[in-house]
GUDRENKE-849220 format. One line per field, with one value per atom (N, C-alpha, C, O): x, y, z; atom name. Coordinates in steps of 0.2 Angstrom, whole numbers, plus 5000, padded with zeros to 4 digits. Each point is the difference from the previous one (the first is absolute). Example, Ala and Ser with C-alpha at 12.3 -4.5 7.8 and 13.67 -1.06 7.14 Angstrom:
<rs>
u: c(5066/4996/5004/5005/4993/5004/4996/5003)
v: c(4972/5006/5006/4999/5006/5006/5005/5006)
w: c(5039/5000/5000/5003/4993/5001/5003/5001)
atomo: c(N/CA/C/O/N/CA/C/O)
</rs>
This chain:
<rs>
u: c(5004/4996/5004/5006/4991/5006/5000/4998/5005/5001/4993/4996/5001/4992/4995/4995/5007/4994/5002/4995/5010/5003/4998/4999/5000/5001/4990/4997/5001/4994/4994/4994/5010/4995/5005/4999/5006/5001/4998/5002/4996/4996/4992/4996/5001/4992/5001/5004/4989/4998/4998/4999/5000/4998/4992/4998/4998/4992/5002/4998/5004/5000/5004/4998/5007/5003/4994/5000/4995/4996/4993/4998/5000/4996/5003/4997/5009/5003/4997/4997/5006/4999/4994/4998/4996/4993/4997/4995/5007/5000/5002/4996/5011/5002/4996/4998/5002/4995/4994/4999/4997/4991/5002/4998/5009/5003/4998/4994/5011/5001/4997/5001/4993/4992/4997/4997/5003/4993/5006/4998/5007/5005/4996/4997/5005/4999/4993/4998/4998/4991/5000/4998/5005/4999/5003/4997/5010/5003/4995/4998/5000/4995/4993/4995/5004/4996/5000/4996/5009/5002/5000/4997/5008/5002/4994/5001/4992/4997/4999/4999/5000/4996/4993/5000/4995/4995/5002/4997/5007/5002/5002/4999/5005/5003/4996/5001/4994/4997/4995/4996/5002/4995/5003/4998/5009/5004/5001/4998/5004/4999/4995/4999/4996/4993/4997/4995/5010/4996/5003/4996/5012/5004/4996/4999/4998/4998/4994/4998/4998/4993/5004/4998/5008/4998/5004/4997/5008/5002/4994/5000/4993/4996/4997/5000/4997/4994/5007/4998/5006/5005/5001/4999/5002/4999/4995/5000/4994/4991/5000/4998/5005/4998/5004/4997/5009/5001/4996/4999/5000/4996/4993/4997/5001/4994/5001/4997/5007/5004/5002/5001/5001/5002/4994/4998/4999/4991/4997/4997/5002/4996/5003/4997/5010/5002/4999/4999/5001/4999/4993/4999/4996/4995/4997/4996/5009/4998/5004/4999/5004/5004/4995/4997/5001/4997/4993/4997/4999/4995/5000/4995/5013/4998/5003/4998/5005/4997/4993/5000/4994/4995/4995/4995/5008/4996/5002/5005/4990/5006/5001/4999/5001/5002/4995/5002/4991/4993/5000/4998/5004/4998/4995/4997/5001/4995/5004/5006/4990/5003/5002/4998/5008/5001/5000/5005/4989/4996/5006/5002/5001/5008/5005/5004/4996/5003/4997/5003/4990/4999/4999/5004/4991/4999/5007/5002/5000/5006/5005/5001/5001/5000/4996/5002/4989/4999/4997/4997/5006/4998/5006/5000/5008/5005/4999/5000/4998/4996/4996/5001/4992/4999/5002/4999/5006/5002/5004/5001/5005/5003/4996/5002/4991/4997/4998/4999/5000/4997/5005/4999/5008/5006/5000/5001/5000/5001/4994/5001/4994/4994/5001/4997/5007/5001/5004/5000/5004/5006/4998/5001/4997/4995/4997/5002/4994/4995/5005/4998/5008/5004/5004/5000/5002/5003/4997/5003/4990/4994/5000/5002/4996/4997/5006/4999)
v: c(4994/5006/5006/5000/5006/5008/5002/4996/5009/5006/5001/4998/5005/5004/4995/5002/4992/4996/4999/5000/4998/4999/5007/5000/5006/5006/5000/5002/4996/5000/4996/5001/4993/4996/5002/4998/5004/5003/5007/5001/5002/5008/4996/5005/4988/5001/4999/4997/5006/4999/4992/4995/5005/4991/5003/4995/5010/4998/4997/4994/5010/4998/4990/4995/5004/4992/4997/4994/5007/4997/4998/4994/5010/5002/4997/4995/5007/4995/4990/4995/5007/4991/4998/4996/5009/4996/5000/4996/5006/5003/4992/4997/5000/4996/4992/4995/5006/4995/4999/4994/5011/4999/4996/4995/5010/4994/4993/4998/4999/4997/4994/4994/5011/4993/4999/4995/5011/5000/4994/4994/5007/4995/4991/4996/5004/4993/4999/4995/5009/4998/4998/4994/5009/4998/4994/4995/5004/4993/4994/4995/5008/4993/5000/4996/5008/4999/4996/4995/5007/4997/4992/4996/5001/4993/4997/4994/5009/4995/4996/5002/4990/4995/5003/4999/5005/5001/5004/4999/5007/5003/4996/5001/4995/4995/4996/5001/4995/4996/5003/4997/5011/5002/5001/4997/5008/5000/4994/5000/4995/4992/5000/4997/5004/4999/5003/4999/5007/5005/4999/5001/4996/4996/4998/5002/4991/4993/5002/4997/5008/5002/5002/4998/5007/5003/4993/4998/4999/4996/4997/5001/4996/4994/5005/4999/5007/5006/5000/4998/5002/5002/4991/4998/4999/4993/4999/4995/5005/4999/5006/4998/5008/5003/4998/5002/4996/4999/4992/4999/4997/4994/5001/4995/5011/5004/4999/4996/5010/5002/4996/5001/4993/4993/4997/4997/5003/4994/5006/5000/5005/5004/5000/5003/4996/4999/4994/4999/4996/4995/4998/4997/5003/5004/5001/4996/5012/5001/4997/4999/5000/4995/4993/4998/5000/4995/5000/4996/5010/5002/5003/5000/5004/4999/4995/5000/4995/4994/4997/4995/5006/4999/5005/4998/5009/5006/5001/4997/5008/5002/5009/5002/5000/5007/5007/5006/4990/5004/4997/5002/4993/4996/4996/4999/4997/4997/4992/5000/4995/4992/4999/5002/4994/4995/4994/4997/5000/4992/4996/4995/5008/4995/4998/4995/5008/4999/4997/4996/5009/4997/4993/4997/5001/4991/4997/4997/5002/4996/4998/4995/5012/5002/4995/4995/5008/4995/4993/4998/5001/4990/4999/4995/5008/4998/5000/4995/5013/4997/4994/4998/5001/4994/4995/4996/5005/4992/5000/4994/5011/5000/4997/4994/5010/4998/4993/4998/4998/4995/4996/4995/5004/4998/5000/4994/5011/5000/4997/4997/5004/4994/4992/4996/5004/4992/4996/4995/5011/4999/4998/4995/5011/5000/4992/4995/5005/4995/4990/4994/5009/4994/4997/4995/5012/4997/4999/4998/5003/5001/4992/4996/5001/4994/4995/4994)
w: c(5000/5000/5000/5002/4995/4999/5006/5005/4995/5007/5001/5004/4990/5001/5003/5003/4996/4999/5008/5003/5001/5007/5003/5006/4991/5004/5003/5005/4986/5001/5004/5000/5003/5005/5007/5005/4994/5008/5001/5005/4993/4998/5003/5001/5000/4999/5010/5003/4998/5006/5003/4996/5010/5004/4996/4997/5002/4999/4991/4998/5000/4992/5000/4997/5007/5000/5003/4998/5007/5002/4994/5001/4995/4996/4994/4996/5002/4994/5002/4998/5009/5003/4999/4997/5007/4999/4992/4999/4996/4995/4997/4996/5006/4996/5003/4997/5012/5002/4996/4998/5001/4996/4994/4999/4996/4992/5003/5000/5003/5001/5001/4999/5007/5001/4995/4998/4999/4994/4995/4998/5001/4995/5001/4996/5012/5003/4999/4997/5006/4998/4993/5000/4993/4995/5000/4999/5002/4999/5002/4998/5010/5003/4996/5002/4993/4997/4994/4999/4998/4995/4999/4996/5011/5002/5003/5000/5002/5003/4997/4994/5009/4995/4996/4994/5011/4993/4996/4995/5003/4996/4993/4994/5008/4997/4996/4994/5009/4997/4997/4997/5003/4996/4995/4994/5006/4993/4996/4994/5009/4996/4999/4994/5010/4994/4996/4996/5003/4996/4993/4995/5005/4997/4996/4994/5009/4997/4997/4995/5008/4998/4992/4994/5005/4992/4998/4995/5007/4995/4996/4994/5011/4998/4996/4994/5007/4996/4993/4995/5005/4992/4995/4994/5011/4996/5000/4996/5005/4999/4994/4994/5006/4996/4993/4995/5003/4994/4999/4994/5011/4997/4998/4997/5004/4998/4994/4996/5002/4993/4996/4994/5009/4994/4999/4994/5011/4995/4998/4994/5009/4993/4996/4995/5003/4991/4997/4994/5012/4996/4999/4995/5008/4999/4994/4996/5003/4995/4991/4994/5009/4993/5000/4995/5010/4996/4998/4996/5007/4997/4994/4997/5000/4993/4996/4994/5008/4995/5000/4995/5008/5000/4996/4998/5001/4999/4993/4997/4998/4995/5003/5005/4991/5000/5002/5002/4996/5001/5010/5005/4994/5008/5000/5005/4987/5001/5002/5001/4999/5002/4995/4995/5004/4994/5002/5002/4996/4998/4998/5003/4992/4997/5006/5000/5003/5005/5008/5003/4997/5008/5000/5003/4995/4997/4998/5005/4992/5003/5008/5003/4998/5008/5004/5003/4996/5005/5001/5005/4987/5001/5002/5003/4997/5003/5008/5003/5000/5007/5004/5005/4989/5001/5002/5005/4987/5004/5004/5002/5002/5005/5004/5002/4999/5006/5001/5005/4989/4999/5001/5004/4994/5003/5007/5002/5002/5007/5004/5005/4991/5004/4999/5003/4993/4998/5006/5004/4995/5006/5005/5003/5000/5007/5000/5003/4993/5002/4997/5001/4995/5001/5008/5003/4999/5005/5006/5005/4995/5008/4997/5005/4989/4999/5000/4999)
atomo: c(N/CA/C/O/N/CA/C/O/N/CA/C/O/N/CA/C/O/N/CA/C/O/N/CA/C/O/N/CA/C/O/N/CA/C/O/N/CA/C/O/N/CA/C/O/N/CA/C/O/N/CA/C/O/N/CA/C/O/N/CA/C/O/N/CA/C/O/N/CA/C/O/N/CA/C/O/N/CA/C/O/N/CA/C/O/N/CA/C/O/N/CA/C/O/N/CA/C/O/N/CA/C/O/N/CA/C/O/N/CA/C/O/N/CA/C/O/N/CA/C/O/N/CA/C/O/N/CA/C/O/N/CA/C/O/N/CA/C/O/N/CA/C/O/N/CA/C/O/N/CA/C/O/N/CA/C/O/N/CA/C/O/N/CA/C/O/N/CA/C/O/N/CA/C/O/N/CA/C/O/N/CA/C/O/N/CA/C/O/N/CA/C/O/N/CA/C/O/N/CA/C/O/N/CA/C/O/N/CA/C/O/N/CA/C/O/N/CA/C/O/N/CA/C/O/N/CA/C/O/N/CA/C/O/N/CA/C/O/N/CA/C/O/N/CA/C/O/N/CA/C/O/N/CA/C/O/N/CA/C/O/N/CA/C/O/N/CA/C/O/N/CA/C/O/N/CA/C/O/N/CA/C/O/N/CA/C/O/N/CA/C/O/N/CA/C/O/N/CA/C/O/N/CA/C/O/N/CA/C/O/N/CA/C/O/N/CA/C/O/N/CA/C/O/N/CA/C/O/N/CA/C/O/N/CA/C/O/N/CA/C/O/N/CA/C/O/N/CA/C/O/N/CA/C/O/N/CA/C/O/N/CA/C/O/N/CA/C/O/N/CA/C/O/N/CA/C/O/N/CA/C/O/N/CA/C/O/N/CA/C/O/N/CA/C/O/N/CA/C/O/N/CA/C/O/N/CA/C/O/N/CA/C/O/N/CA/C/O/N/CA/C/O/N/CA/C/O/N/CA/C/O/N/CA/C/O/N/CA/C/O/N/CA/C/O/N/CA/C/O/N/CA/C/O/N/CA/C/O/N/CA/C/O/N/CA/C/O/N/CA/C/O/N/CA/C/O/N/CA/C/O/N/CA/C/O/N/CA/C/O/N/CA/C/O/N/CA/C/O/N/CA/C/O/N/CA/C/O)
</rs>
């Protein structure tokens, strides 16, 4: 520290060093209150969940985003251009469902018997 800076805190009176002190004790608590705020367990664990809340709202929301495209892609292989049905297509589609379905009942009902 300089001369001034030396001359300047032996230049101050006991009220002003007392006052600096209580001054620097209030920093201080208010410091520590926030610290024990910070570290409590609930504080914590609301932040981690507040975490987990956007992780799951941000992956729900692009899986959102992914089946409404897909969605819509496969809606227009169904559709033509005005948005009406196309028969050439839907009928085929779903005698192939059918018979999925008509498969997986076989099954079922081979391995019950």
């Amino acid at each position: 520290m300089g001369k001034a800076g030396a001359e300047q805190k032996a230049g101050r009176s006991t009220a002003q060093i007392e006052a600096d002190i209580a001054r620097t004790r209030t920093q201080l608590a208010a410091t520590l209150d926030e610290l024990a705020v910070r570290v409590h367990p609930s504080t914590i664990a609301a932040q981690t969940k507040a975490k987990v809340v956007g992780s799951v709202e941000e992956k729900a929301g692009r899986a959102y985003v992914a089946t409404s495209g897909a969605v819509e892609q496969l809606k227009a292989q169904f559709t033509d251009e005005k948005g009406q049905p196309r028969p050439d297509r839907i009928v085929p589609a779903a005698l192939v469902g059918v018979g999925v379905l008509l498969l997986v009942g076989a099954v079922r009902r081979r391995r019950r018997g």
